[in-house]
N, C-alpha and C positions, 0 to 999 in steps of 0.2 A: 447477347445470348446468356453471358455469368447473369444476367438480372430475372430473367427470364427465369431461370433455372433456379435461384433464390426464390424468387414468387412462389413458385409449384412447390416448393419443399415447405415455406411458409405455410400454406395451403394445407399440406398435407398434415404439417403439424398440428395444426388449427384441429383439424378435421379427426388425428388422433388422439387431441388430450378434452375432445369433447366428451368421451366416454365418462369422463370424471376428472376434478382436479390434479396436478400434477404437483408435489412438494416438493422444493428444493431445498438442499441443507448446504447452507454456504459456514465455509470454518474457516476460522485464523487463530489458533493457540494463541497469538501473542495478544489478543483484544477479548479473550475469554475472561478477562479481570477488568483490563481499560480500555473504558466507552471508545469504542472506535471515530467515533462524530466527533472527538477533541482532533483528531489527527484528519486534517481536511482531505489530505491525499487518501486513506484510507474510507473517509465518506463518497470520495469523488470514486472509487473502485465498487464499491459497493452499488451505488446509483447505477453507475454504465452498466456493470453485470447486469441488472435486475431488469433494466430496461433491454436489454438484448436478450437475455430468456426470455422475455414476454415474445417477443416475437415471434419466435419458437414454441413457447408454452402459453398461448394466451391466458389461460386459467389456471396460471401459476400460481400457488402461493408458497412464501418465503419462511423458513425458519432460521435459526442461527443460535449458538451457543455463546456468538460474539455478543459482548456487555455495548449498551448504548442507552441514553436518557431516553425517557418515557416519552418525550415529543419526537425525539427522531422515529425510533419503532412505530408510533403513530404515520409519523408520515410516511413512515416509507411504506407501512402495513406489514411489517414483520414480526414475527412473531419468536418473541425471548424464552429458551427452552433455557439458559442458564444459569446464573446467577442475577439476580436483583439488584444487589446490592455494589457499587463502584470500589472498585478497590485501585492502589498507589503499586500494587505487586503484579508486572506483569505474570510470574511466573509463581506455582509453591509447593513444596515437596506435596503438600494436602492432595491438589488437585492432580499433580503425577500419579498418587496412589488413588484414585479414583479412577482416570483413566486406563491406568493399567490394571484393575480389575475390571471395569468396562471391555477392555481387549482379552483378559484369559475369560470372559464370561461368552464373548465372540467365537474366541477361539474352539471352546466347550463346545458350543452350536455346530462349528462347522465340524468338527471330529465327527458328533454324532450321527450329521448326515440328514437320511430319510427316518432317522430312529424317533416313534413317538413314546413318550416321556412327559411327565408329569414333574415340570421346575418348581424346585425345592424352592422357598421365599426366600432364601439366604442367598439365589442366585439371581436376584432382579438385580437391574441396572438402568436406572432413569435415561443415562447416554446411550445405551443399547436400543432401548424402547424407541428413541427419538431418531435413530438409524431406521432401524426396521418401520417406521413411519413414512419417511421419505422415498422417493421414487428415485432419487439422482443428487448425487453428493459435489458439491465445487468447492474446491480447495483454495481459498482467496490469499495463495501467503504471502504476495507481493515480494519480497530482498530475505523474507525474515528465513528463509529453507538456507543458510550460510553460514562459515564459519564466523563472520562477524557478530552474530546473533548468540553464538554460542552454542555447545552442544547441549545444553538444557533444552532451548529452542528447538533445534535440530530433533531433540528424540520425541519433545511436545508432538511437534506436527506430523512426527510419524504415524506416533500413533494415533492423531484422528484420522488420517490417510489410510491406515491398516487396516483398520477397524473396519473403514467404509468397506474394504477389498474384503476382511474376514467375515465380515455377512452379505456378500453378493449385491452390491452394489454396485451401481455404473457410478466409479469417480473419475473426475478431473482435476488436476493440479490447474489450475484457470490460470493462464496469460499470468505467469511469473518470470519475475527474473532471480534465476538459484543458482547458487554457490556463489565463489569459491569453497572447496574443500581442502584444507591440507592435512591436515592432524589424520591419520588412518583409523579412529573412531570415527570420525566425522566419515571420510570416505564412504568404510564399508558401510555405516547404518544408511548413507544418502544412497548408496547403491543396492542394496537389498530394499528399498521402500522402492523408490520410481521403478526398479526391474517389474515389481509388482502392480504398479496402477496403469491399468487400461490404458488411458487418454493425459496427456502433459501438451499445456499449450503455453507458447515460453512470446513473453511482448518485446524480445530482443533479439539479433542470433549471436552475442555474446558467450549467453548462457546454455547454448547449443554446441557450440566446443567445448564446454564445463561436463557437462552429459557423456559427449564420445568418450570423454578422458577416461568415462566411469564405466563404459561401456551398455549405452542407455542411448538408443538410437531409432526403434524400429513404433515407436508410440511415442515420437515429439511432433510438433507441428508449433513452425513459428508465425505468429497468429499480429497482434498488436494488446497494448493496454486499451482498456474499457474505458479510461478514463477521458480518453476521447470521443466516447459519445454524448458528454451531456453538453445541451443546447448553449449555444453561445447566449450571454447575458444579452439582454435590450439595451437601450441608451438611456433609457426610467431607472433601471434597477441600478445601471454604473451611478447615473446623479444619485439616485437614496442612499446608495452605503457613503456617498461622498455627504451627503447634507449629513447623513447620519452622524460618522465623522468631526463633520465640523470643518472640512477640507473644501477650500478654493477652488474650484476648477481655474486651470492654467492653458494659458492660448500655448505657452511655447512646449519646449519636447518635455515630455514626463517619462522618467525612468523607472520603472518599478525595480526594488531588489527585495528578495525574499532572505532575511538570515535564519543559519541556524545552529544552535548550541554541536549538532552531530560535527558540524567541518571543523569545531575547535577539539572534539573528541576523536576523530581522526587524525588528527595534525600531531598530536602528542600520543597515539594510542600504542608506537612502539617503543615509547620512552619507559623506563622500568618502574620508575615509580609509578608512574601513572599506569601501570595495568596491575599491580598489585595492588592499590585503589581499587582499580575496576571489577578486581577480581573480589577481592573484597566486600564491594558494594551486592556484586551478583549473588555472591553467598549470602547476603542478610538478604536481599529481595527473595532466594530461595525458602531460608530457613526461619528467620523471624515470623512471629506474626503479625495481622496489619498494624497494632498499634503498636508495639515496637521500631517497626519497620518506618511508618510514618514521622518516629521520635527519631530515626538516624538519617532519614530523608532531608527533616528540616536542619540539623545539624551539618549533613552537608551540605544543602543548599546554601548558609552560611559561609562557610568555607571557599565555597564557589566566588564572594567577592574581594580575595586577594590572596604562597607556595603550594608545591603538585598542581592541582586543576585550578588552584584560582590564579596562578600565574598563565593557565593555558588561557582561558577567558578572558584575563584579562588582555594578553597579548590578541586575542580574535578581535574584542571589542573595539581593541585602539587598530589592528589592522583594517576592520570593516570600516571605520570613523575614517580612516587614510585612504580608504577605496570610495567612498562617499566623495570627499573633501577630493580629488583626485578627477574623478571623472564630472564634477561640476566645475571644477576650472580648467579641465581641459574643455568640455562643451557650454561655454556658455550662452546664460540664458536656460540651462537644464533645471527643473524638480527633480528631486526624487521622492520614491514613496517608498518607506518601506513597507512592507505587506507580511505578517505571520502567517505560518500554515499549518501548525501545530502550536495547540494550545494546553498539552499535559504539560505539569510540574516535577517531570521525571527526568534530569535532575533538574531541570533549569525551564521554563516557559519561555518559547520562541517571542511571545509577547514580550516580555519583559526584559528578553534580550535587544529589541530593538529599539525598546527606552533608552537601555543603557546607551547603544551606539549613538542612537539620536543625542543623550547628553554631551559624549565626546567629540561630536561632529563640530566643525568653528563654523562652516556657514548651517547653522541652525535654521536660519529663515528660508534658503532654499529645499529643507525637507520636512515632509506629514509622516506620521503614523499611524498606520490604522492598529488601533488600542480597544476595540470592543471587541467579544465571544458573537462571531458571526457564521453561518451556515455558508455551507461549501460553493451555494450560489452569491451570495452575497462578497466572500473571497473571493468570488472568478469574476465578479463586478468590478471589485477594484480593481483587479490586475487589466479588467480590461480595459480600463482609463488612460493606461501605457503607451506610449508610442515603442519601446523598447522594454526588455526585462532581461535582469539577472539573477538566478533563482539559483538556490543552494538545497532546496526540495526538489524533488523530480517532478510529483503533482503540480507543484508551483508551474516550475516550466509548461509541462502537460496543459495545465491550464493558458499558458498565455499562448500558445504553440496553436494550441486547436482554434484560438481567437488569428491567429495569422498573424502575433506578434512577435516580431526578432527577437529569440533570445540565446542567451548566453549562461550558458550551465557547468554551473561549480561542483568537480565530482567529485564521489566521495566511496564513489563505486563504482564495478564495469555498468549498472544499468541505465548510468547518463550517455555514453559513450553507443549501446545498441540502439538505444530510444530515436535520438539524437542522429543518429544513420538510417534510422527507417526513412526520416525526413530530408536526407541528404543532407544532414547539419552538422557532422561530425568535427568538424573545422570549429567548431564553437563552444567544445566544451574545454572548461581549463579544469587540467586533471588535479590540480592541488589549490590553497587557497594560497594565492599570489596575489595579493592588490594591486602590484604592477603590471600584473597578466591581466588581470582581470579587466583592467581600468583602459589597458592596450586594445581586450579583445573589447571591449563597448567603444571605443573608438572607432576601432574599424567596422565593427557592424554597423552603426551609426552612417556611414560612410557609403552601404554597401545597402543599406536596409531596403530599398526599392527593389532593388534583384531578390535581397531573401524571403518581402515578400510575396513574389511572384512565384518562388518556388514551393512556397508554404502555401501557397492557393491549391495547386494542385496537388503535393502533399499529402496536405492531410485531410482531402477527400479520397484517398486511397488507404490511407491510415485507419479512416473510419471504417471503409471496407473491411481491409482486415481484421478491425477489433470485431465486428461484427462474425466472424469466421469462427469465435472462439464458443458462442453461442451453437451456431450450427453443428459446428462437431461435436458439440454436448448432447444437441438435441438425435445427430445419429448415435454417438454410443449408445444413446437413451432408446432408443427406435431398435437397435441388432439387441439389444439384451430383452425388450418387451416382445420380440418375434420369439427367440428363445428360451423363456423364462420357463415356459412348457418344458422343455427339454431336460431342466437341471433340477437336482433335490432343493424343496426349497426348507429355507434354515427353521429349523425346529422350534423356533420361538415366534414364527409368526403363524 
């Protein structure tokens, strides 16, 4: 009957966005400067969205503020209202004061209502204009709505979330996982923004006790990440990123691990130098411009290979080498591969981190690297070559998860921990980076791996359902505001 019922809504969408194209404006502050397509989890979020509104909007088409190279926007057919140019700054005082004239030029509009008026030119706004263009705003901010982001982040995403709310648009905070909040700046601004947006669809119920805390309860809906709906790789596309490579295929078990620079930036993040570092760093990412910025980038990236953060690295590096070297002589006969999933140089490239460990590693010959810049499917290739994974990225997991491979997730936040339980795999995440635990918990999966996956067969075709869910509710916001649009003033700049 739920299929049936999906059909007819399908149907009817079809049948409403024939009247004419429907725009969609998908946002993430933090990728409005870096190309989002370096970060594979964040390409893999993108894809599933976009395929799941089409569903819904067959005659979709996509814009975004989010920065990405010229061949993805091609493929994926979206259309770049932003910046052109790539920048090393997620964040900068420049485009805060942009934004926040873009929001009091919003806010002017709605003051004035039904009032007709003739806008002075000092009051245009190229991100206003590109609002009032779209039919339906999604909020793609995956972890970045948290106090680990920073309240810079934090106040970024409001206001494109505001904005969308201060000129009458249907938004959605899409299938996020948000907060923690502690610091009482953080709080109230996270609890004055979500009181205000229609629809929040959260891909964990982790981040649905973070919400009650705030008192934000009656427009949540826990939905699934998008990022399980792209198609599982073929057996062609796994051997070409492997021939691509330069990698063996192996008759015996192959383990994928995904590192990443974030679990050694967590491990030390409440040590005191290292956040006055951090804090540090975020102030020149703020304030500098790009080529100054880029000049204190490479200077610490430097630093990164040996006291404060290079003694943190390097203790990751020889810890993952000892988690490698570990779970091959406990299993043998095992590969490993490690696999990257982010490919920015902010501070450090996940590539280049798995060089390192591969150098530290003593059984060298039982491990490959995959070392090229490869698309999000060509990543989910190799992961699928695995018989097992341990993945320190959440998309990493995501990805091998949706292929129905056991794995084992390194957390760095509540959102491994909600993800992780949708599938009934809770049991599997190890909450700190422990090589000991870690190296325990791929033994016993190992051990266990026929039952998990049996359970991950059915799983996460329910999963899919769900992520599918986050669409649909978009496309009803989008349906009760297009019956009512009649009803309400509409804003004086369109």
């Amino acid at each position: 009957m739920g299929v049936d019922t999906r059909t007819t809504e399908r149907s009817q969408a079809e049948a409403g966005s024939a009247e004419g194209h429907v725009r969609v404006l998908l946002l993430n502050a933090s990728f409005n400067r870096v190309p989002f397509d370096l970060n594979k989890g964040a390409e893999s979020i993108v894809i599933g969205t976009m395929l799941s509104v089409k569903e819904y909007f067959p005659q979709a088409e996509f814009s975004t503020f989010m920065h990405c190279s010229p061949a993805a926007a091609r493929s994926f057919n979206l259309i770049l209202s932003g910046r052109r140019k790539p920048s090393m700054k997620t964040f900068s005082a420049g485009d805060a004061i942009w934004w926040a004239w873009a929001c009091a030029v919003g806010t002017l509009g709605r003051v004035l209502g039904r009032r007709r008026w003739k806008r002075p030119p000092f009051l245009r706004s190229k991100i206003v204009e590109e609002y009032l263009r779209s039919d339906i705003v999604l909020h793609l901010g995956m972890d970045q709505y948290s106090d680990p982001s920073g309240t810079w982040a934090i106040a970024h995403h409001s206001m494109e979330v505001l904005l969308g709310v201060l000129l009458r648009k249907p938004v959605v905070m899409f299938a996020e996982s948000i907060g923690p909040f502690q610091g009482k700046v953080n709080r109230a601004l996270a609890r004055f923004t979500m009181r205000r947006v229609p629809l929040i669809t959260l891909r964990e119920g982790v981040s649905q006790e973070t919400l009650r805390s705030l008192g934000v309860e009656g427009n949540v809906t826990i939905t699934a990440c998008p990022a399980f709906l792209l198609e599982p790789p073929t057996e062609d596309e796994r051997d070409a990123v492997m021939e691509a490579e330069g990698i063996q295929s192996d008759e015996g078990l192959v383990i994928g691990l995904c590192p990443s620079w974030t679990s050694a930036a967590f491990a030390t993040e409440h040590r005191f130098l290292f956040s006055l570092q951090r804090a540090a760093f975020r102030l020149g990412l703020y304030l500098l411009p790009e080529s100054a910025f880029r000049l204190v980038l490479r200077l610490a990236q430097r630093s990164f290979a040996g006291s404060g953060p290079r003694a943190a690295l390097a203790r990751y590096v020889s810890e993952s080498a000892a988690t490698v070297d570990a779970i091959i002589e406990s299993l043998p006969g095992t590969r490993i591969l490690l696999i990257p999933f982010v490919y920015t140089d902010n501070p450090i490239s996940d590539r280049e981190l798995a060089e390192e460990i591969h150098r530290h590693v003593r059984h060298q010959e039982r491990v490959g690297v995959i070392r090229g810049s490869h698309t999000v499917e060509a990543a989910r290739a190799a992961i699928g070559q695995c018989h097992l994974f341990v993945g320190e990225k959440l998309h990493a997991c995501i990805a091998a998860l949706s292929q129905v491979i056991p794995s084992v997730g390194v957390a760095y936040g509540h959102k491994f921990r909600g993800v992780f339980d949708l599938l009934g795999q809770r049991g599997l995440v190890v909450d700190s980076y422990d090589p000991t635990a870690i190296a325990a918990a791929t033994k016993k999966l190992q051990a266990t791996s026929d039952q998990v996956r049996q359970r991950l067969q059915t799983g996460v075709n329910e999963v899919r359902e769900a992520a599918m869910e986050n669409a649909r509710l978009a496309w009803e916001l989008w349906r009760k505001g297009r019956l009512s649009e009649n009803e309400r003033p509409a804003h004086p700049y369109q």
